[in-house]
Backbone as CSV, one residue per row, in Angstrom:
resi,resn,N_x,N_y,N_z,CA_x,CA_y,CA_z,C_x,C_y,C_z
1,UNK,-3.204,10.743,20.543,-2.651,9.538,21.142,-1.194,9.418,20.706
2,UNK,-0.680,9.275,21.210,1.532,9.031,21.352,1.419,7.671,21.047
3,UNK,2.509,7.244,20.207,3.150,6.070,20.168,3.001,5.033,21.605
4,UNK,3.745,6.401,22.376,4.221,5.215,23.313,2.970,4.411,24.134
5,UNK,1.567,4.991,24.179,0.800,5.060,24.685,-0.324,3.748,23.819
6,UNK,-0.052,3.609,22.736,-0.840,3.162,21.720,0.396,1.462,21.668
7,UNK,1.637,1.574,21.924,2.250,0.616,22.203,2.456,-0.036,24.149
8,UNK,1.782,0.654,24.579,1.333,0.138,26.066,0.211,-0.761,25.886
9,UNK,-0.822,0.027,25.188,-1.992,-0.577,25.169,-2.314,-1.986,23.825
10,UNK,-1.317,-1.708,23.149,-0.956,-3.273,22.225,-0.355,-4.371,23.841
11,UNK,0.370,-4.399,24.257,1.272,-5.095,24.941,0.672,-5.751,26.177
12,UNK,-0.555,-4.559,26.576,-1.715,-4.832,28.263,-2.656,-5.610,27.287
13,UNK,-2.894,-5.355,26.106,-3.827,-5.976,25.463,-3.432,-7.805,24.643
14,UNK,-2.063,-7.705,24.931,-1.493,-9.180,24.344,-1.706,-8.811,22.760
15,UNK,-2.025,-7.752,21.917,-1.850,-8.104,20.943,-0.770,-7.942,19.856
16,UNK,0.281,-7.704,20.474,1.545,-7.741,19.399,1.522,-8.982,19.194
17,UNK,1.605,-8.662,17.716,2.195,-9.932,16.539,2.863,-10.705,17.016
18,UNK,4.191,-10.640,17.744,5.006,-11.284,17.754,4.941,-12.663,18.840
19,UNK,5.525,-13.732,19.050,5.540,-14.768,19.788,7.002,-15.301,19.888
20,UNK,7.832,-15.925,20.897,8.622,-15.984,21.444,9.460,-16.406,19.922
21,UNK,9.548,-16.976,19.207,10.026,-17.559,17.994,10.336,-16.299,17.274
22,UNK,9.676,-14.852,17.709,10.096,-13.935,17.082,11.307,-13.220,17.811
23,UNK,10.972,-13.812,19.116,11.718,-12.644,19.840,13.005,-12.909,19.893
24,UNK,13.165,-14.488,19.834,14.618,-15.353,19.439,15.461,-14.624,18.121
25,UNK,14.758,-14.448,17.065,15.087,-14.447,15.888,15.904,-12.511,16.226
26,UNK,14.973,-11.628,16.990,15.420,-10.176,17.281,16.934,-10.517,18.177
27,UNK,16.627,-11.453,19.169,17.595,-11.158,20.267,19.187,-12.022,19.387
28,UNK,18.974,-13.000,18.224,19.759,-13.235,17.387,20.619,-12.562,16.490
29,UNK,19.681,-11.174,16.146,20.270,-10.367,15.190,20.833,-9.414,16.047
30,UNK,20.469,-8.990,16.918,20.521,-7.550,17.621,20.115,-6.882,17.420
31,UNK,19.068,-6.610,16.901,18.111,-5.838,15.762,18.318,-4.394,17.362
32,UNK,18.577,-3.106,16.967,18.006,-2.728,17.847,17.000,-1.997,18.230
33,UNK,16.755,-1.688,19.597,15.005,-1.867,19.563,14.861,-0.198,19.121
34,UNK,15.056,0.862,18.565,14.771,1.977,17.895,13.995,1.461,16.436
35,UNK,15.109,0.609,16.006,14.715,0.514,14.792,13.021,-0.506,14.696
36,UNK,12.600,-1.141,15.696,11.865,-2.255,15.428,10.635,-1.250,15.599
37,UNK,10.950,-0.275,16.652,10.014,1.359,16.424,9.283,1.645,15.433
38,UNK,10.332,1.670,14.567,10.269,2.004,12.973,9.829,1.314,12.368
39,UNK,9.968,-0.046,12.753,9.396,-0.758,11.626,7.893,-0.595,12.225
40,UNK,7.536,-0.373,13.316,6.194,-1.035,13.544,5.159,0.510,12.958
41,UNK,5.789,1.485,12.418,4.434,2.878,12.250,3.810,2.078,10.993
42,UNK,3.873,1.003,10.202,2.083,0.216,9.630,0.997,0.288,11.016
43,UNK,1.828,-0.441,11.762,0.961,-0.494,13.088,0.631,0.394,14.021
44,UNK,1.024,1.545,13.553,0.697,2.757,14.612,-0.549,3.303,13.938
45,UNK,-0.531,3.239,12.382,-1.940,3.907,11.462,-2.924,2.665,11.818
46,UNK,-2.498,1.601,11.760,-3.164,0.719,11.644,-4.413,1.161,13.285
47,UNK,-3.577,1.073,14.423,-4.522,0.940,15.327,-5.204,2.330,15.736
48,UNK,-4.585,3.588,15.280,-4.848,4.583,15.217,-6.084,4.899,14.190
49,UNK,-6.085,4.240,13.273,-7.368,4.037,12.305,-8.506,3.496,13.378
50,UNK,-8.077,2.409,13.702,-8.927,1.579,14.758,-9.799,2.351,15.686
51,UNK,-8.570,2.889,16.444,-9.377,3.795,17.438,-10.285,5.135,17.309
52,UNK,-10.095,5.473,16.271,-10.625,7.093,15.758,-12.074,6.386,14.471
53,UNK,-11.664,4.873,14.172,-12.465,4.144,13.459,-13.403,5.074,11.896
54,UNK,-12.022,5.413,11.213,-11.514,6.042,9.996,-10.392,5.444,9.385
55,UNK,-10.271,5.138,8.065,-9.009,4.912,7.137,-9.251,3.806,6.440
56,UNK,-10.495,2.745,6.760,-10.764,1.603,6.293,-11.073,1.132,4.795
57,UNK,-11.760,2.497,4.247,-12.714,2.367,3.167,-12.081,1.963,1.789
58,UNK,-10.587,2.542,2.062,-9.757,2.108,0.870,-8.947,0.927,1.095
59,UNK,-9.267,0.058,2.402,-8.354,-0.922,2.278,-9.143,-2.756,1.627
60,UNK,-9.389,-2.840,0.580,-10.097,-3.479,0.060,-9.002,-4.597,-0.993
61,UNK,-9.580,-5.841,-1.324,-8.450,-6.164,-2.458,-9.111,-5.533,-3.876
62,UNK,-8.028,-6.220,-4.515,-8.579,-5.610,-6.139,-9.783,-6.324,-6.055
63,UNK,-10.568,-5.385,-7.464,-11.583,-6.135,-7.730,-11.631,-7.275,-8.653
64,UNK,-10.801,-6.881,-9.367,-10.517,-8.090,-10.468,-8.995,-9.041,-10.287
65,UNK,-9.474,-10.296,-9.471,-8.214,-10.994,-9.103,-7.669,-11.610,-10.351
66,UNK,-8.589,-11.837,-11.709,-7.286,-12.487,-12.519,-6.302,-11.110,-13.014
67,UNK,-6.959,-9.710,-13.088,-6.166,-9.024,-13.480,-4.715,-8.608,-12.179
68,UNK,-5.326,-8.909,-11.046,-4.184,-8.450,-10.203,-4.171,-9.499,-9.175
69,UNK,-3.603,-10.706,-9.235,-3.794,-11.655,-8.292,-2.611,-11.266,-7.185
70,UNK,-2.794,-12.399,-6.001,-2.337,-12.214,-5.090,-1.244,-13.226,-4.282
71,UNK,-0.239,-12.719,-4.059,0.678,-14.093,-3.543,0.569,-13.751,-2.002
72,UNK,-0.465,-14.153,-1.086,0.074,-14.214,0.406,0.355,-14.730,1.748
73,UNK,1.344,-14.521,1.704,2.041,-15.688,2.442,2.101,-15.118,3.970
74,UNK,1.748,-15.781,5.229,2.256,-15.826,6.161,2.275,-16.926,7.286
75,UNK,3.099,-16.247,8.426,3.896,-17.165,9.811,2.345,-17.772,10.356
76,UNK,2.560,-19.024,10.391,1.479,-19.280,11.726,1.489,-19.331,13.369
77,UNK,3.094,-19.238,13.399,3.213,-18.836,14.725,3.383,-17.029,15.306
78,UNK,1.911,-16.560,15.337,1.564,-15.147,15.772,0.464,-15.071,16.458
79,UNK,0.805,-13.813,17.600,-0.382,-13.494,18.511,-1.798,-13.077,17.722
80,UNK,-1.437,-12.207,16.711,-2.426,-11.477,15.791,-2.369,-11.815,14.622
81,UNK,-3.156,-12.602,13.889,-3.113,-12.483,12.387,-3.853,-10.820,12.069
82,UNK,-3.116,-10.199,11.370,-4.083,-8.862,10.710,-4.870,-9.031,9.504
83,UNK,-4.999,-10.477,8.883,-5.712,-10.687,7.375,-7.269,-10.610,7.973
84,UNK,-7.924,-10.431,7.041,-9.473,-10.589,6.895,-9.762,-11.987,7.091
85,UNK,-10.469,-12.646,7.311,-10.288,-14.126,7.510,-11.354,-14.381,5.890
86,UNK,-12.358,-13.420,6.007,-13.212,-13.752,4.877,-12.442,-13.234,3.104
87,UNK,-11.367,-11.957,3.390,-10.381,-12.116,2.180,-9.561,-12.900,2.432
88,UNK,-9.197,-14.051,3.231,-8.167,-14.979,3.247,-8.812,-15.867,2.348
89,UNK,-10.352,-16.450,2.958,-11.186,-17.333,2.381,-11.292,-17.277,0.535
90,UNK,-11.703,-16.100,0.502,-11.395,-16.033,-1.263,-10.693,-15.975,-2.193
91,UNK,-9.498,-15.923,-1.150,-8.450,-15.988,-1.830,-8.040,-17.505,-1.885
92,UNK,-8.134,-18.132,-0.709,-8.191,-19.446,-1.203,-9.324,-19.988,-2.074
93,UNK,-9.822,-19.844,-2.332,-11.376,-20.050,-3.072,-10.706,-20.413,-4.502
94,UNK,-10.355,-18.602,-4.777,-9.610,-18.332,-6.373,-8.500,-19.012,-6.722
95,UNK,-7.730,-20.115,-5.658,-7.072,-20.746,-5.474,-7.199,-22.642,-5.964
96,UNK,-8.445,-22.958,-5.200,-8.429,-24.103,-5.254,-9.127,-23.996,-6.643
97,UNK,-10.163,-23.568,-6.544,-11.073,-23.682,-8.191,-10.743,-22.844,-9.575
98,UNK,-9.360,-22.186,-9.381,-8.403,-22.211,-10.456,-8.921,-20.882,-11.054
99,UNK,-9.742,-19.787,-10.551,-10.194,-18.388,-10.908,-9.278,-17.488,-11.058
100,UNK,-8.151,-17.579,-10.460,-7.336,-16.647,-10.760,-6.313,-17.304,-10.500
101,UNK,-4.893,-16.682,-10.133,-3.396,-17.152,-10.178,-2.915,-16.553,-8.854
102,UNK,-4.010,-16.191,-7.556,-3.776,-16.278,-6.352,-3.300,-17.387,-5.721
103,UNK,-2.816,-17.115,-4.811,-2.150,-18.675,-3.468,-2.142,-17.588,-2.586
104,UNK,-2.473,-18.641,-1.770,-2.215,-18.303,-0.362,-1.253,-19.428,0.684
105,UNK,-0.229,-19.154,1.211,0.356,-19.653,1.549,1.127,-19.457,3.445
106,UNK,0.669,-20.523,4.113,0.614,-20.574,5.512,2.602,-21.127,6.052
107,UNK,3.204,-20.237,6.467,4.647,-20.885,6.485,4.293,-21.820,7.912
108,UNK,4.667,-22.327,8.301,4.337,-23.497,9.319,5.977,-23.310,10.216
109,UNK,5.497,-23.233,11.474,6.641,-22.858,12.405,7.422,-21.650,12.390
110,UNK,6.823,-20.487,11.926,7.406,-19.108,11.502,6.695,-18.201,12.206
111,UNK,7.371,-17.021,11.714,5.943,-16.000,12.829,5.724,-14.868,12.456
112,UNK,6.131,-13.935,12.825,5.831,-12.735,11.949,6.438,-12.573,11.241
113,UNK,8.089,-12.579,11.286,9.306,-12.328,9.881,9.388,-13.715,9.436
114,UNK,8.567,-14.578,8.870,8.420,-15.700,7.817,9.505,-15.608,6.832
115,UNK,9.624,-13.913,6.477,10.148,-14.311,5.266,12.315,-14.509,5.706
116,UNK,12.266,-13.719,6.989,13.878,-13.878,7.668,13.668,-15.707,8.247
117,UNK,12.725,-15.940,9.109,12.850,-17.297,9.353,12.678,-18.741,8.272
118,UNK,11.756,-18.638,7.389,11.772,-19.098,6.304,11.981,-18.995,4.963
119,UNK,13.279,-18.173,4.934,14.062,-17.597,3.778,14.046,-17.964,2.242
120,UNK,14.279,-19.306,2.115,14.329,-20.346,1.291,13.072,-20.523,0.514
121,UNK,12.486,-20.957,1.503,10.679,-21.203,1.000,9.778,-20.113,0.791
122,UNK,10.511,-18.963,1.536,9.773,-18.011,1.044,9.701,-17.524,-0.650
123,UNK,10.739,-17.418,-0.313,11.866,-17.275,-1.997,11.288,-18.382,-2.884
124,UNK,11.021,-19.273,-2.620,10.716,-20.761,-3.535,9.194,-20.152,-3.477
125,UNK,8.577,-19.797,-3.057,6.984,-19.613,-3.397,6.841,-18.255,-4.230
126,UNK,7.605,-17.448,-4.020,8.021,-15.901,-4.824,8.174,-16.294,-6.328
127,UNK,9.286,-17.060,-6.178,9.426,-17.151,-7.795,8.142,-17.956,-8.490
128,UNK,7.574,-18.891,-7.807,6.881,-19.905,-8.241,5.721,-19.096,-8.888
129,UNK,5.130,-17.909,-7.935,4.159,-17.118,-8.193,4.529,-16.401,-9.694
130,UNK,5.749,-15.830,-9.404,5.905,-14.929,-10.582,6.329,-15.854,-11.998
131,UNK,6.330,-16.837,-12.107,6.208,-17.595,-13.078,4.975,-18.554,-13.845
132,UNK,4.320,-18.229,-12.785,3.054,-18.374,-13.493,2.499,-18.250,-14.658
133,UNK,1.983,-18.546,-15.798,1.541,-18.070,-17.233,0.679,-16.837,-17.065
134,UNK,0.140,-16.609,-16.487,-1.085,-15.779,-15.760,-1.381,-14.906,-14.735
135,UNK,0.104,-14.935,-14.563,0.487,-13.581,-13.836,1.083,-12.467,-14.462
């Protein structure tokens, strides 16, 4: 399967990430579109795993979240979330009932580049994490 073929069938399928709030933020920078190519081969293994339905077995979180907790943050304005919804869940879990020094964190009005559209806050939840006693 080709790139280009595997990015037809994201696009007939509606499922690129992205949503108009992203596309503002590209057509802002000039990003150009070779490079956004590039950025997307996570997503070429990713659906290429999918389709051949191989590569999964190692994608797991740690097992021990106080030893390796987790800061993750993303846009809520996206076509595709790619998280687990049930490792989202435990991670908030280890969150609210204080098990580990995970957060999970939802940027509100952002989208896929959260961290270019919400720069600031992204940065403000980064440090916050890494200052933790327990991280």
């Amino acid at each position: 399967i080709t790139l280009s073929v595997l990015i037809g069938v994201v696009i007939a399928l509606r499922l690129n990430p992205t949503k108009v709030i992203d596309n503002k933020l590209v057509e802002a920078r000039n990003i150009n579109p070779f490079h956004l190519v590039y950025m997307a081969y996570p997503y070429f293994y990713t659906f290429r795993n999918i389709f051949l339905r191989s590569g999964f077995e190692q994608s797991t979180m740690p097992l021990d979240l106080k030893k390796t907790p987790i800061l993750y943050i993303f846009g809520s304005e996206k076509n595709v979330m790619f998280h687990d919804l049930k490792s989202l869940a435990t991670l908030e879990r280890e969150e609210k009932e204080g098990r580990s020094a995970c957060r999970v964190v939802k940027m509100e009005k952002s989208g896929h580049w959260m961290y270019v559209q919400k720069s600031e806050e992204c940065l403000k939840e980064i440090k916050a994490f890494m200052e933790q006693k327990n991280v």
